[in-house]
C-alpha positions as CSV (number, residue, x, y, z in Angstrom):
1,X,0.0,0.0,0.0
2,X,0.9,3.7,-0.3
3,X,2.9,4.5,2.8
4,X,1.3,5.7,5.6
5,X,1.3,9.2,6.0
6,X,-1.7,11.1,8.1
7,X,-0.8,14.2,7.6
8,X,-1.8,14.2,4.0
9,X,-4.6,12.1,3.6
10,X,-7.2,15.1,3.0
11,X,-10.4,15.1,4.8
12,X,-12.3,15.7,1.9
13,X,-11.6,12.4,0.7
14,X,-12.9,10.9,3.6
15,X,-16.1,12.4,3.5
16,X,-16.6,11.9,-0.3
17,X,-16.3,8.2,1.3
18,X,-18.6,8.0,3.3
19,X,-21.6,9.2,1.6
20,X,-21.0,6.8,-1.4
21,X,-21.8,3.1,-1.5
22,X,-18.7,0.7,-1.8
23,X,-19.3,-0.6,-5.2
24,X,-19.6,3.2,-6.6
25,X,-16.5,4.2,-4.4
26,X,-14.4,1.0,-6.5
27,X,-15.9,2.5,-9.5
28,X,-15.1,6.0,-9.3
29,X,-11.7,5.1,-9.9
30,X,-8.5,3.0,-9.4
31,X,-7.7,4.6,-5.7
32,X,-11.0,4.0,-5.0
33,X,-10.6,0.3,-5.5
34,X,-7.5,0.8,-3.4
35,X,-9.6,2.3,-0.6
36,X,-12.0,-1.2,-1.2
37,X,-9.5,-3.7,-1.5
38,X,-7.3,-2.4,1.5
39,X,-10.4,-2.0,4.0
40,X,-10.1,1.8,3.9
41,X,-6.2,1.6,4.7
42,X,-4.8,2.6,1.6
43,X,-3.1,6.3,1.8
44,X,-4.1,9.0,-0.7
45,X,-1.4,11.9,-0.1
46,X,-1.5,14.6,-2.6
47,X,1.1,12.8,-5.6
48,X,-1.2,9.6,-5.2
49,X,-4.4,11.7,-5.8
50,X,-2.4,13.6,-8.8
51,X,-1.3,9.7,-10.0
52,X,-4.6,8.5,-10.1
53,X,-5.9,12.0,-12.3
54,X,-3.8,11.6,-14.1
55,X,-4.4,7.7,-15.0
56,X,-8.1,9.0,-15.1
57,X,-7.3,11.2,-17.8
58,X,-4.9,8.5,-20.1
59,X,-8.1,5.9,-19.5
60,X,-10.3,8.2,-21.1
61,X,-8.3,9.7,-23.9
62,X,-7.0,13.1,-22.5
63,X,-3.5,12.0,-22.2
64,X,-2.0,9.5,-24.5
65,X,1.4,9.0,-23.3
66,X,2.2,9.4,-19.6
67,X,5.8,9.0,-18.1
68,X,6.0,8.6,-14.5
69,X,9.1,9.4,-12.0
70,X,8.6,8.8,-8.6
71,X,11.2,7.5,-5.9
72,X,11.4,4.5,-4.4
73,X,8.3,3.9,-1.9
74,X,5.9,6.4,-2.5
75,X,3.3,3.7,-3.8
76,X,3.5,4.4,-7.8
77,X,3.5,-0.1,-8.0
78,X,0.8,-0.3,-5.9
79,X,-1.4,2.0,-8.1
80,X,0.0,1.7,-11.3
81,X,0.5,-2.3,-10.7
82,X,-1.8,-3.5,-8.6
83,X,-5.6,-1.3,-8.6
84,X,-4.8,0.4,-11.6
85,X,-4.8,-2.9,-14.0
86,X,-8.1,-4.7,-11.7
87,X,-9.7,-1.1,-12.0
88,X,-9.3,-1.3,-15.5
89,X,-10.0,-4.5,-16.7
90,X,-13.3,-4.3,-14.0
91,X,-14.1,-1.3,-15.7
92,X,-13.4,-2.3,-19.7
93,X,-13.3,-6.0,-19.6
94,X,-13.3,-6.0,-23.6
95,X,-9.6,-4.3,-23.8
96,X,-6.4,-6.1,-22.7
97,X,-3.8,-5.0,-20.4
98,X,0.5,-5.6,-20.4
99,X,2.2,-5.4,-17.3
100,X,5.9,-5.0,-17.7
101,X,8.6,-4.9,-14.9
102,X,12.2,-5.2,-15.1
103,X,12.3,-8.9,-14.3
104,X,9.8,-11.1,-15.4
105,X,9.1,-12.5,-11.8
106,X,8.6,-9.0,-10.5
107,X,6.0,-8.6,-13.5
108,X,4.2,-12.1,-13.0
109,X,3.7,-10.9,-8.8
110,X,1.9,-7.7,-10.1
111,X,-0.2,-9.6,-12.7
112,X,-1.2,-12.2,-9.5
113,X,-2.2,-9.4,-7.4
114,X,-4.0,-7.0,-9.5
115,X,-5.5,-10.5,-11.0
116,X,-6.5,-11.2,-7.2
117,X,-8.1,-8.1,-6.6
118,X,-10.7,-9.1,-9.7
119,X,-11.1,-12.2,-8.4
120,X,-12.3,-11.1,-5.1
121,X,-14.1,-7.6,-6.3
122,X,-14.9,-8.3,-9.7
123,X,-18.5,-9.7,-9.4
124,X,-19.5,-7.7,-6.5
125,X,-17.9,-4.1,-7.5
126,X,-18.0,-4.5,-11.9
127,X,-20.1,-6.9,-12.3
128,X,-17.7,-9.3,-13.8
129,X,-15.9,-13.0,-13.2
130,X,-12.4,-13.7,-13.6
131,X,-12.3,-17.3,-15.4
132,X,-8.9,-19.2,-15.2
133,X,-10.4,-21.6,-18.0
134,X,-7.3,-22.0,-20.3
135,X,-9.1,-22.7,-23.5
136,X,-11.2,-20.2,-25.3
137,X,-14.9,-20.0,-25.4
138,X,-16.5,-21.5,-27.8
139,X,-19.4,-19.2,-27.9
140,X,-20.8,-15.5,-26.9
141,X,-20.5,-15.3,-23.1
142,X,-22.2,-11.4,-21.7
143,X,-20.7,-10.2,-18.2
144,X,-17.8,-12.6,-18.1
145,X,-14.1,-12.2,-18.4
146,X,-12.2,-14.8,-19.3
147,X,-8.4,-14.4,-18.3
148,X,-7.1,-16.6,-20.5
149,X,-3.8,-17.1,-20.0
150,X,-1.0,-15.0,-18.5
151,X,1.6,-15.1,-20.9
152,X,4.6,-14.4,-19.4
153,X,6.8,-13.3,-23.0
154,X,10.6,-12.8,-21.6
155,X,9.6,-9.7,-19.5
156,X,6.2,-9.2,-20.2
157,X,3.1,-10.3,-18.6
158,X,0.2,-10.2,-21.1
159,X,-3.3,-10.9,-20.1
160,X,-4.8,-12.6,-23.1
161,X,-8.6,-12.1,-22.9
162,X,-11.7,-12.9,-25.7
């Protein structure tokens, strides 16, 4: 999670919390699923809430490319790696995300965790299922996703999905 910091989590997120049901919350956007998935634990300090506009804004076509420099520790993985890819998939089931890290086992523990969020939020908060069914469908199938397989390709993780 992001680290803890008190000081700047703002109050105003915490209200907009509280008067919104938990599926909306997860909904609203990827730190929101953080907030979900981590039992309200998750941090938002001000770079996290500027992180997650601006991943708002690349999902829906206001930025195309987006570069990202951040030290060490101030939760860029756990957003951009973990909630961001669940949040996203949850949200657009029909598009297909890569996960890349420098080392293909670092890559591979992203994919498990931001495939474990879905698994445990993905009916309940999008509506969806995470299938681990390694062969295609053989027909139309509405409100499921299937992960098909994660293809781990040298350093990529690739989530294949019809």
């Amino acid at each position: 999670m992001s680290p803890k910091n008190d000081s700047k989590t703002p109050k105003s997120a915490n209200m907009q919390v509280n008067s919104l049901g938990q599926s909306q919350i997860a909904k609203a956007a990827p730190i929101g699923l953080a907030l979900i998935a981590s039992n309200y634990q998750y941090q938002i300090p001000d770079h996290i809430q500027l992180l997650n506009k601006k991943l708002m804004d690349v999902t829906f076509g206001d930025i195309h490319r987006l570069m990202i420099f951040l030290p060490p520790r101030h939760g860029k993985s756990w957003l951009l790696s973990h909630f961001f890819p669940a949040w996203y998939l949850g949200m657009f089931p029909d598009k297909r995300v890569i996960l890349t890290a420098y080392e293909a086992d670092f890559a591979a523990t992203w994919g498990r965790r931001a495939k474990d969020i879905l698994n445990e939020y993905g009916k309940s908060v999008f509506g969806i299922e995470v299938m681990t069914n390694p062969l295609p469908p053989t027909g139309g199938i509405s409100k499921v996703m299937r992960v098909e397989w994660l293809l781990q390709v040298s350093e990529v993780l690739l989530w294949e999905r019809c």
